[in-house]
PyMOL Python script that loads the backbone (N, CA, C, O; Angstrom):
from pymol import cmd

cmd.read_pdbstr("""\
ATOM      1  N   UNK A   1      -1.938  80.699  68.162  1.00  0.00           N
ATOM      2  CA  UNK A   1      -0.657  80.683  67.515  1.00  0.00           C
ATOM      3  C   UNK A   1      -0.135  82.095  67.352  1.00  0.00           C
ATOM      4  O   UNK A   1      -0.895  82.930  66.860  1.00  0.00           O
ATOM      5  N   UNK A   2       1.232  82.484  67.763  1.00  0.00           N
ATOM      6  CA  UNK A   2       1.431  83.650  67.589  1.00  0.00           C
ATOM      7  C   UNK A   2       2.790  83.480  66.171  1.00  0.00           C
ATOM      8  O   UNK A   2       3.483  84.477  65.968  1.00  0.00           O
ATOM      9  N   UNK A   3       3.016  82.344  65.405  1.00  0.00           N
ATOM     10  CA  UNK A   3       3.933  82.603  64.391  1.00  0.00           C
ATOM     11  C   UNK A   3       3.575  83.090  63.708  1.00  0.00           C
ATOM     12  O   UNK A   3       2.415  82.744  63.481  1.00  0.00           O
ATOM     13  N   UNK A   4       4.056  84.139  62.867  1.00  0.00           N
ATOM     14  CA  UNK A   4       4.258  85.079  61.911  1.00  0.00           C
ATOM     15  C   UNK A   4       2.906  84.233  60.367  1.00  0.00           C
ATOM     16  O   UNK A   4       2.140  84.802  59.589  1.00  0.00           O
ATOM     17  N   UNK A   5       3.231  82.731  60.583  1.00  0.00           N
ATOM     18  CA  UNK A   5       2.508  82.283  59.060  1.00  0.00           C
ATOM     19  C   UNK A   5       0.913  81.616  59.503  1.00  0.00           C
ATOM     20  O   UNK A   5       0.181  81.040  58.699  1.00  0.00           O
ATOM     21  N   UNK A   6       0.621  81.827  60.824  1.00  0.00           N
ATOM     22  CA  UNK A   6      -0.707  81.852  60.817  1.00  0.00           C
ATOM     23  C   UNK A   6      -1.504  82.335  60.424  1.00  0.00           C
ATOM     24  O   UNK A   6      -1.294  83.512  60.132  1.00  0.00           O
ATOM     25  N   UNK A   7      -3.104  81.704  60.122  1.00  0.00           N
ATOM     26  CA  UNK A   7      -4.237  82.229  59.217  1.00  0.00           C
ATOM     27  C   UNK A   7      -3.900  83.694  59.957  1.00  0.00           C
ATOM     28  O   UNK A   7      -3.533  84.566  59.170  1.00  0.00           O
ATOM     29  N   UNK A   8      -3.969  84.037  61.218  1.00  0.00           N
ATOM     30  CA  UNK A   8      -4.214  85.684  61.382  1.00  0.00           C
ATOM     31  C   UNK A   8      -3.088  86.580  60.719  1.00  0.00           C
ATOM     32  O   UNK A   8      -2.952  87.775  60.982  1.00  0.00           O
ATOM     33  N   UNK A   9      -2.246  85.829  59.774  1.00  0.00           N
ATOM     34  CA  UNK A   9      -1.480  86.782  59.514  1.00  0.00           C
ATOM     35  C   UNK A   9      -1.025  86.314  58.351  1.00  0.00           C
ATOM     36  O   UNK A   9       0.185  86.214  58.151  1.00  0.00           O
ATOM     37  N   UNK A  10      -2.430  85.785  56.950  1.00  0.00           N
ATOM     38  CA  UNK A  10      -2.000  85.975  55.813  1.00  0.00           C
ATOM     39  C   UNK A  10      -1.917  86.814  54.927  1.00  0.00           C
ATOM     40  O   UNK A  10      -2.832  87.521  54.503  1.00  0.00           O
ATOM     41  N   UNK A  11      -0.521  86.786  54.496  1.00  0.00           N
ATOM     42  CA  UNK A  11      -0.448  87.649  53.814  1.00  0.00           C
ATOM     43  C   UNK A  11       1.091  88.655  54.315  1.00  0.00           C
ATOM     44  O   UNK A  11       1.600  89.489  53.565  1.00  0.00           O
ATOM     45  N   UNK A  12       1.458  88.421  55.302  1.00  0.00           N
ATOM     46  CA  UNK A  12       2.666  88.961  56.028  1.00  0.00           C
ATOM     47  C   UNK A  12       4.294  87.967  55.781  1.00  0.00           C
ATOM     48  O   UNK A  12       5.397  88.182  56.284  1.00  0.00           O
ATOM     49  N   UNK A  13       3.883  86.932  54.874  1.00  0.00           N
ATOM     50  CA  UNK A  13       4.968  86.002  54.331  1.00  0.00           C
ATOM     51  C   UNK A  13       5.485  87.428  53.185  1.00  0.00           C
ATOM     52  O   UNK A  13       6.621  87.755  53.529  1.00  0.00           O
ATOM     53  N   UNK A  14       5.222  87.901  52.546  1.00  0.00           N
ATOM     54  CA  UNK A  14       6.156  88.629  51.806  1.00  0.00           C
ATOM     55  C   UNK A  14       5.159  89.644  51.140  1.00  0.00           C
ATOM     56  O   UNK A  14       3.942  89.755  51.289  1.00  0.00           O
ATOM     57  N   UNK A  15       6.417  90.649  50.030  1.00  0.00           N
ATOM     58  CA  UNK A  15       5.395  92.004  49.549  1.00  0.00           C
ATOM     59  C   UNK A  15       4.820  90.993  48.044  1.00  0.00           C
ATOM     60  O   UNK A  15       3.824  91.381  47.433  1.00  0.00           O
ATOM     61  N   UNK A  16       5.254  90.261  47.786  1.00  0.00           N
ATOM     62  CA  UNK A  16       4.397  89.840  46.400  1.00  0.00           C
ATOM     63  C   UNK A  16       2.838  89.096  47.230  1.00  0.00           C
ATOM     64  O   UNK A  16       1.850  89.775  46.947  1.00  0.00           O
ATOM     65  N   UNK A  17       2.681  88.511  47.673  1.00  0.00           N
ATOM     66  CA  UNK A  17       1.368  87.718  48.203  1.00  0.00           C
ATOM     67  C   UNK A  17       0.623  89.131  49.024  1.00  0.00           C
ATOM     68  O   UNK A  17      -0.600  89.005  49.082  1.00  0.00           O
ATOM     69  N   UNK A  18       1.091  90.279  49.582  1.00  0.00           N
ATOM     70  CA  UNK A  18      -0.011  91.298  49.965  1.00  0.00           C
ATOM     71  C   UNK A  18      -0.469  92.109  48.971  1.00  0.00           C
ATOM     72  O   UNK A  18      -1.552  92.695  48.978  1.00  0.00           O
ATOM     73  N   UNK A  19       0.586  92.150  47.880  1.00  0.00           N
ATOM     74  CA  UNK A  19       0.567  93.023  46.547  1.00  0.00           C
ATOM     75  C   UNK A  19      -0.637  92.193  45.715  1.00  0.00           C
ATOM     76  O   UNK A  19      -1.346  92.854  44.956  1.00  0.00           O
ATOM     77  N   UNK A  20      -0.858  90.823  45.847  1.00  0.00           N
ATOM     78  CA  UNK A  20      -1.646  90.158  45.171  1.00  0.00           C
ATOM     79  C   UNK A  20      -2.633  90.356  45.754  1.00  0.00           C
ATOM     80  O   UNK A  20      -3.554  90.526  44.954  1.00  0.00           O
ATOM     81  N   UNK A  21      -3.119  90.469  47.351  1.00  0.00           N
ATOM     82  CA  UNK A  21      -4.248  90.414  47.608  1.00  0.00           C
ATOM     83  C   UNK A  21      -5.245  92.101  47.778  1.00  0.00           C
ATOM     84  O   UNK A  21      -6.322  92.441  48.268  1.00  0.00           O
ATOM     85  N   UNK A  22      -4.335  92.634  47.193  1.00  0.00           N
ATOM     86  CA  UNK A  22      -4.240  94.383  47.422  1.00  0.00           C
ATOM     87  C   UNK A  22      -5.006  94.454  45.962  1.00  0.00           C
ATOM     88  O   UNK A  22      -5.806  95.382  45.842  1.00  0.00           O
ATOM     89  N   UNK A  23      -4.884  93.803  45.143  1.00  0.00           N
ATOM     90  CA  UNK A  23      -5.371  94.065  44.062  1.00  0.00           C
ATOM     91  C   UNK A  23      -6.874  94.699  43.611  1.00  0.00           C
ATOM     92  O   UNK A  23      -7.911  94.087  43.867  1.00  0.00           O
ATOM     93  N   UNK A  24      -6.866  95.824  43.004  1.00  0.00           N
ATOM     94  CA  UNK A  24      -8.528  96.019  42.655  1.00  0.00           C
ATOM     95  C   UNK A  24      -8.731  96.159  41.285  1.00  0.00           C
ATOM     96  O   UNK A  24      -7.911  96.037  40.375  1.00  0.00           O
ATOM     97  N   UNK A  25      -9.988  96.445  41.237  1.00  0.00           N
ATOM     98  CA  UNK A  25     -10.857  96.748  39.480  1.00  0.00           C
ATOM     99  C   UNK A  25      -9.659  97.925  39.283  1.00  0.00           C
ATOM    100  O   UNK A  25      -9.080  98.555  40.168  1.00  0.00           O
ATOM    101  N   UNK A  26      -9.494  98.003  37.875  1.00  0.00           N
ATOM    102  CA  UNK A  26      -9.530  96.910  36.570  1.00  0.00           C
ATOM    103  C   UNK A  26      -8.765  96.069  36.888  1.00  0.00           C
ATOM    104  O   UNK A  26      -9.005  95.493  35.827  1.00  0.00           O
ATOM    105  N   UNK A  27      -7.594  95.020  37.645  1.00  0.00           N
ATOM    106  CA  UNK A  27      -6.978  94.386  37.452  1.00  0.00           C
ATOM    107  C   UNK A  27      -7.408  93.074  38.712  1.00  0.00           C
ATOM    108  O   UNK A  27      -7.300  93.200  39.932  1.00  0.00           O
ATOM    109  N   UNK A  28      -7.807  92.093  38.105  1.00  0.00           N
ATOM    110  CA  UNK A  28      -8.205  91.163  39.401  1.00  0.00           C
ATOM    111  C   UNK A  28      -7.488  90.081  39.692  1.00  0.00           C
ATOM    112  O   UNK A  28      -6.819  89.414  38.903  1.00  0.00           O
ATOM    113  N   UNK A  29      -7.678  89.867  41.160  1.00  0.00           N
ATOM    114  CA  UNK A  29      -6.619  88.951  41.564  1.00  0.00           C
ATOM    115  C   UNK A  29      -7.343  87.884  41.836  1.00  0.00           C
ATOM    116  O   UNK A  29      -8.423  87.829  42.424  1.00  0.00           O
ATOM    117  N   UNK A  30      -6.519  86.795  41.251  1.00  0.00           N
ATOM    118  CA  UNK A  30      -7.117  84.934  41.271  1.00  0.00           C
ATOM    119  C   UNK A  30      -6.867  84.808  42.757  1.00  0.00           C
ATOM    120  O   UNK A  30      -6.518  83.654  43.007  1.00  0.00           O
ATOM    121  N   UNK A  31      -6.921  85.623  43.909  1.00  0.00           N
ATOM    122  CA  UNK A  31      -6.505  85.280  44.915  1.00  0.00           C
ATOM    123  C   UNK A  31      -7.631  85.778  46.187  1.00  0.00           C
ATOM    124  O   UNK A  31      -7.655  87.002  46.318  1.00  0.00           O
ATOM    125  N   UNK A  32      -8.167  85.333  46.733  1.00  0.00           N
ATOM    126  CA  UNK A  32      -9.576  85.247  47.720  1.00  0.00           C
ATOM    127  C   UNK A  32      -9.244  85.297  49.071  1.00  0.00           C
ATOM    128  O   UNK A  32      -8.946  84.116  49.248  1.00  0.00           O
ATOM    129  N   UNK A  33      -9.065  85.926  50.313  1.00  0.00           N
ATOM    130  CA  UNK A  33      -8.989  85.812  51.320  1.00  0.00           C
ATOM    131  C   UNK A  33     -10.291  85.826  52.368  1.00  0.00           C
ATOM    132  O   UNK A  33     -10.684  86.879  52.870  1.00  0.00           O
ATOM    133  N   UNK A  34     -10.892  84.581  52.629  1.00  0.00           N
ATOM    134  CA  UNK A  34     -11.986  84.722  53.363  1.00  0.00           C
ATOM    135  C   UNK A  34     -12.041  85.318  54.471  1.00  0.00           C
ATOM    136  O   UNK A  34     -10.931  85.339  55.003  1.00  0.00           O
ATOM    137  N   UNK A  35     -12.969  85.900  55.165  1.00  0.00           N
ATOM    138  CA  UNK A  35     -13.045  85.979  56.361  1.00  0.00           C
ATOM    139  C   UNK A  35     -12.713  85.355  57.694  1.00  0.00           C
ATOM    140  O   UNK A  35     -12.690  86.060  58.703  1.00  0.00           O
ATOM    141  N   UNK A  36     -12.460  84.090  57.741  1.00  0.00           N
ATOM    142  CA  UNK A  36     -11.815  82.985  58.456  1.00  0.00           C
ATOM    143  C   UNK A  36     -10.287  82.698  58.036  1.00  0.00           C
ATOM    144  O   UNK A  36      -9.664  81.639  58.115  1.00  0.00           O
ATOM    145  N   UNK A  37      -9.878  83.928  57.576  1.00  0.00           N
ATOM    146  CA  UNK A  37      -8.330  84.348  57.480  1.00  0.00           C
ATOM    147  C   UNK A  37      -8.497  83.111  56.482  1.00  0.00           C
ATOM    148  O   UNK A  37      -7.482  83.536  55.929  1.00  0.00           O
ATOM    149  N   UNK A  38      -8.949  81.557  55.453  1.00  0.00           N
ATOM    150  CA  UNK A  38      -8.757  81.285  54.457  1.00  0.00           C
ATOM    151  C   UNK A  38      -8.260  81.427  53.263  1.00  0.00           C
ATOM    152  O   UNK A  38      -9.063  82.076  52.591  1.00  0.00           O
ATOM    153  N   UNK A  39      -6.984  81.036  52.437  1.00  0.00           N
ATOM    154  CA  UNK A  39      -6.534  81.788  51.336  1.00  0.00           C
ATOM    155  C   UNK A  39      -7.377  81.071  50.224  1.00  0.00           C
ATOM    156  O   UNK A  39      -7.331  79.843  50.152  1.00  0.00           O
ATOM    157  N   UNK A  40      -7.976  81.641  49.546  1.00  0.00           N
ATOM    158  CA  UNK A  40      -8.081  80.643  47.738  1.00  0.00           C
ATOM    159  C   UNK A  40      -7.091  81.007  46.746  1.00  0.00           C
ATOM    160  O   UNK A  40      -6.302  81.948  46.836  1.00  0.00           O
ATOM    161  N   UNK A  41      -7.200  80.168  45.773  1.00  0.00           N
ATOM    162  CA  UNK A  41      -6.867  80.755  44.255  1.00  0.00           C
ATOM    163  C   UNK A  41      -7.736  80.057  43.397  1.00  0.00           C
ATOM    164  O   UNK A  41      -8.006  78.870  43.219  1.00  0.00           O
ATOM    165  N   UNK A  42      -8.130  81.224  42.875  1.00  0.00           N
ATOM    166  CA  UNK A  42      -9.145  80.250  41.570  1.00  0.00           C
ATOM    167  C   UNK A  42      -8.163  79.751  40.426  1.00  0.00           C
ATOM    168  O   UNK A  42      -7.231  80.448  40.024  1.00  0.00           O
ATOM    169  N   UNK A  43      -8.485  78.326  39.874  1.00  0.00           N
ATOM    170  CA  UNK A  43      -7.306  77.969  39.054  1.00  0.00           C
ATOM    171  C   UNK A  43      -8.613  77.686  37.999  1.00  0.00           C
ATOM    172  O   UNK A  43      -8.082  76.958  37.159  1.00  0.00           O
ATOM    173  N   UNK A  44      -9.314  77.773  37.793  1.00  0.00           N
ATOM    174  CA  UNK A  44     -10.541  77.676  36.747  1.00  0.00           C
ATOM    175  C   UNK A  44     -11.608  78.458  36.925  1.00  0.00           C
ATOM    176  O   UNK A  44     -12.044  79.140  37.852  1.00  0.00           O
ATOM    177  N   UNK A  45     -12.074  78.099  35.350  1.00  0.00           N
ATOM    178  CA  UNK A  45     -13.258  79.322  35.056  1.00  0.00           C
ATOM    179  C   UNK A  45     -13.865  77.669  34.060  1.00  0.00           C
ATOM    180  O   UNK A  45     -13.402  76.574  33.742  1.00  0.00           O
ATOM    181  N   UNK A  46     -15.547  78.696  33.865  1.00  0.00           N
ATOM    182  CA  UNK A  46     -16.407  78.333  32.928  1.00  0.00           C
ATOM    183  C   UNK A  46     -17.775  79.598  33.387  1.00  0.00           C
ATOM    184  O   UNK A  46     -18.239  80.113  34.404  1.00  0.00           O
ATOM    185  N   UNK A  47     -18.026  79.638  31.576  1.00  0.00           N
ATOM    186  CA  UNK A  47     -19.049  80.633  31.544  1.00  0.00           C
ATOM    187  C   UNK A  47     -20.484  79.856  31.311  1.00  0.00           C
ATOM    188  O   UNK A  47     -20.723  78.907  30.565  1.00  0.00           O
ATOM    189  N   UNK A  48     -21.045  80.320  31.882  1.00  0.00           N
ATOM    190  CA  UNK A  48     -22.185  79.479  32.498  1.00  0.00           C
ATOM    191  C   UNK A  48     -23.477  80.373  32.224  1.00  0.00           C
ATOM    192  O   UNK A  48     -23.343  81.542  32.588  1.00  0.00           O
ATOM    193  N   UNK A  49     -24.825  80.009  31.592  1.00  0.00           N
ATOM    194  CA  UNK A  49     -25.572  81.235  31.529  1.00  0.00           C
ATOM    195  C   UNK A  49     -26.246  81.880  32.778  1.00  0.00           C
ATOM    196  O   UNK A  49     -27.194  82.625  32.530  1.00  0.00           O
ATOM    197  N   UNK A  50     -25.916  81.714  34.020  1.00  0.00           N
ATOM    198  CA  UNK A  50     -25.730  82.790  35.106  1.00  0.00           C
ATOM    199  C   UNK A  50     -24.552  83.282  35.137  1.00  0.00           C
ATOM    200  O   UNK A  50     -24.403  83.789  36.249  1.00  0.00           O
ATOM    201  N   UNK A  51     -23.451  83.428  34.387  1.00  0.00           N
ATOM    202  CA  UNK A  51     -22.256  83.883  34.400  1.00  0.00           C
ATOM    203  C   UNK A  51     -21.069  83.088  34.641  1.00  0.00           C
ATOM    204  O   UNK A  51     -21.087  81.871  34.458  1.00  0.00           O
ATOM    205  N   UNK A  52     -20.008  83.722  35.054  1.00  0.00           N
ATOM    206  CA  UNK A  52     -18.794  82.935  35.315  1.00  0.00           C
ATOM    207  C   UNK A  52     -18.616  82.467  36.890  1.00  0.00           C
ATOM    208  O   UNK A  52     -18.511  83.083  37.950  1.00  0.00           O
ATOM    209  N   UNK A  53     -18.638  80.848  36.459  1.00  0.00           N
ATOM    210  CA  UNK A  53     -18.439  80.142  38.071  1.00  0.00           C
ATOM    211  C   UNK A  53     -16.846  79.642  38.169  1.00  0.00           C
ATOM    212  O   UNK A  53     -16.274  79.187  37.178  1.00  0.00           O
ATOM    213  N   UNK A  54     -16.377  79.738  39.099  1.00  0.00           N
ATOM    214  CA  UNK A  54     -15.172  79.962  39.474  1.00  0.00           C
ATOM    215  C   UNK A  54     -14.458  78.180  40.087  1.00  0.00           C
ATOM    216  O   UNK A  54     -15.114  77.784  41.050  1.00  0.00           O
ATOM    217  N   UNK A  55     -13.634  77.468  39.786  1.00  0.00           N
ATOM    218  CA  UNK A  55     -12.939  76.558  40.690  1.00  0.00           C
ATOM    219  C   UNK A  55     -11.739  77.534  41.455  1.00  0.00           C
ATOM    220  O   UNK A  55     -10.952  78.399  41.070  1.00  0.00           O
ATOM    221  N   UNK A  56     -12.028  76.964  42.592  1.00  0.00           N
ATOM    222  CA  UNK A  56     -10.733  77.574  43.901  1.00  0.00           C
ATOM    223  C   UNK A  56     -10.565  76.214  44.675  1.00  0.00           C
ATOM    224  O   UNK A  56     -11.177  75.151  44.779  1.00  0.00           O
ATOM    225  N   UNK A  57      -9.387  76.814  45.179  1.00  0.00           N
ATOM    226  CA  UNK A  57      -8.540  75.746  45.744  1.00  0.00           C
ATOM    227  C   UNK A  57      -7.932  76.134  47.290  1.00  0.00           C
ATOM    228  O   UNK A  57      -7.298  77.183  47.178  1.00  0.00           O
ATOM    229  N   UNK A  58      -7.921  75.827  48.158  1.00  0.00           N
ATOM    230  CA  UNK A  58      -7.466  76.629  49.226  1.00  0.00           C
ATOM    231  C   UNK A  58      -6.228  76.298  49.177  1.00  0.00           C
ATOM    232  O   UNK A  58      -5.917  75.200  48.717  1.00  0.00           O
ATOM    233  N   UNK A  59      -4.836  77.599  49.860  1.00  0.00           N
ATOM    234  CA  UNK A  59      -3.431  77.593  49.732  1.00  0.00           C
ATOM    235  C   UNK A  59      -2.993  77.254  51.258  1.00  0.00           C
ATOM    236  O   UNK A  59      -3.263  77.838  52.308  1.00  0.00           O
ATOM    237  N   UNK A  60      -2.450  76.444  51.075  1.00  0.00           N
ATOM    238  CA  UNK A  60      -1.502  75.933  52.444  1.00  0.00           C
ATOM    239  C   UNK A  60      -0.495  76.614  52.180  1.00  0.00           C
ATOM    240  O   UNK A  60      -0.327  76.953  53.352  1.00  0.00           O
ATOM    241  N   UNK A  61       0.444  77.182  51.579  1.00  0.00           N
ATOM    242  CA  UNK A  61       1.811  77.202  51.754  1.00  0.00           C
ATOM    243  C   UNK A  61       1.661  78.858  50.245  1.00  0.00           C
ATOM    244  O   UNK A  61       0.975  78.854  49.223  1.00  0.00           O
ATOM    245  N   UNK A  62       2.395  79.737  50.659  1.00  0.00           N
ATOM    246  CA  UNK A  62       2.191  81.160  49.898  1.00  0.00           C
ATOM    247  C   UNK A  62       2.870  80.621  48.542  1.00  0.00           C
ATOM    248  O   UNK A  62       3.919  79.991  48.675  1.00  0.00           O
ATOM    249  N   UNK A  63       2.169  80.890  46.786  1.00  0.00           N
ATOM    250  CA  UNK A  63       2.645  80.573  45.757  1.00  0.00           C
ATOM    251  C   UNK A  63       4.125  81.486  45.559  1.00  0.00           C
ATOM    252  O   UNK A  63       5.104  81.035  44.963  1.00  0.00           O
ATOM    253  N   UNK A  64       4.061  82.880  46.200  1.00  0.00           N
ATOM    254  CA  UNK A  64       5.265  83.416  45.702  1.00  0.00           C
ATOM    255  C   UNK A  64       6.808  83.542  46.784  1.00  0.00           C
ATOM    256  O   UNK A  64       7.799  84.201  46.470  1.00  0.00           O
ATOM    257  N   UNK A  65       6.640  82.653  48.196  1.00  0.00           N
ATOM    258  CA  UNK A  65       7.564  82.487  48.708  1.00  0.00           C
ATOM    259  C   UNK A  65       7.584  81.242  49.196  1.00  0.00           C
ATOM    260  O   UNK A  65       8.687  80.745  48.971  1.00  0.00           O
ATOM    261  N   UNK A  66       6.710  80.352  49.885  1.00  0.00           N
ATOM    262  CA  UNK A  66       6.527  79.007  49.934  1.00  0.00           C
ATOM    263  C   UNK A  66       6.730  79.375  51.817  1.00  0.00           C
ATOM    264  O   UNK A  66       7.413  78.517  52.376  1.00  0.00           O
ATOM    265  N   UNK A  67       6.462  79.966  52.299  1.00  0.00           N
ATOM    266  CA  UNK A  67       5.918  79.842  54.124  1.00  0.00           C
ATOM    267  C   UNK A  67       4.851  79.525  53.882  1.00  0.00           C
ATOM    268  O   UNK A  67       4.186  79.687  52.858  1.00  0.00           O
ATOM    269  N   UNK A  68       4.460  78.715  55.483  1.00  0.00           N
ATOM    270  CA  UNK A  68       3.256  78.115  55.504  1.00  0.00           C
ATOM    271  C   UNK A  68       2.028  79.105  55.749  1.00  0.00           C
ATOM    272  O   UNK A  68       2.001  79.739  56.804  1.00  0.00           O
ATOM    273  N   UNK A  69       1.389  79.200  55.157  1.00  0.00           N
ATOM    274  CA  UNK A  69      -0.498  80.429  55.303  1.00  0.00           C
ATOM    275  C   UNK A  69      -0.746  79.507  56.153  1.00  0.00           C
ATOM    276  O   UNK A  69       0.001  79.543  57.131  1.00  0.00           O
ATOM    277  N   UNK A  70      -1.790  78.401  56.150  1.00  0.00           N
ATOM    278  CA  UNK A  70      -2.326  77.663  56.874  1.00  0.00           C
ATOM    279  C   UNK A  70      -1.763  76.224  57.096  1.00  0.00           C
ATOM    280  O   UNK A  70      -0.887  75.675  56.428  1.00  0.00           O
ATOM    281  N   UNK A  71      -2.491  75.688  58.249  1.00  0.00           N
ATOM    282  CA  UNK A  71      -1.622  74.773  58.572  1.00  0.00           C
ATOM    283  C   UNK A  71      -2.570  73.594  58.504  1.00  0.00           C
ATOM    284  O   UNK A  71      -3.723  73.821  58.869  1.00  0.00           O
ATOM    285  N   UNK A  72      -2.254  72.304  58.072  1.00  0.00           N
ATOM    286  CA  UNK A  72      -2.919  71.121  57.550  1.00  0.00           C
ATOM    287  C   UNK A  72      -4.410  70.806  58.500  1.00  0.00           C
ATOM    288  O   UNK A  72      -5.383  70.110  58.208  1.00  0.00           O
ATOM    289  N   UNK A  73      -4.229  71.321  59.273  1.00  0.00           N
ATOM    290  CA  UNK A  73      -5.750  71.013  60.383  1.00  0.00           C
ATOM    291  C   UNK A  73      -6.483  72.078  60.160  1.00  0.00           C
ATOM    292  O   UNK A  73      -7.566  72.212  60.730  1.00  0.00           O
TER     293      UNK A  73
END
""", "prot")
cmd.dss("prot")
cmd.show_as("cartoon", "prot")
cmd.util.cbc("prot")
cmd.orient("prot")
């Protein structure tokens, strides 16, 4: 696929979704980009006595402009 909103090119839908994934310590971003170009967002927490385990959700479609990241297959 060479369109612009393919996995190889998340994050190129706009400057708020690269600004999110640009993020470092101290300020962290609920936002995960796997290696298999995959987007997450963690939308939950629980503290757990090995620490904090995370719920994520994978993003089809970018939260701050709505182009498609990945595509349903």
């Amino acid at each position: 696929m060479s369109d612009e909103r393919s996995p190889k090119h998340v994050g190129s839908c706009c400057e708020a979704l690269r600004d999110a994934l640009s993020m470092q310590a101290p300020i962290v971003s609920h936002f995960v980009l796997q290696e298999n170009q995959t987007l997450y967002v963690a939308v939950g927490s629980v503290a757990t006595e090995k620490g904090t385990s995370w719920f994520d959700q994978a993003v089809r479609f970018c939260p701050f402009c709505g182009a498609e990241v990945r595509t349903a297959d």
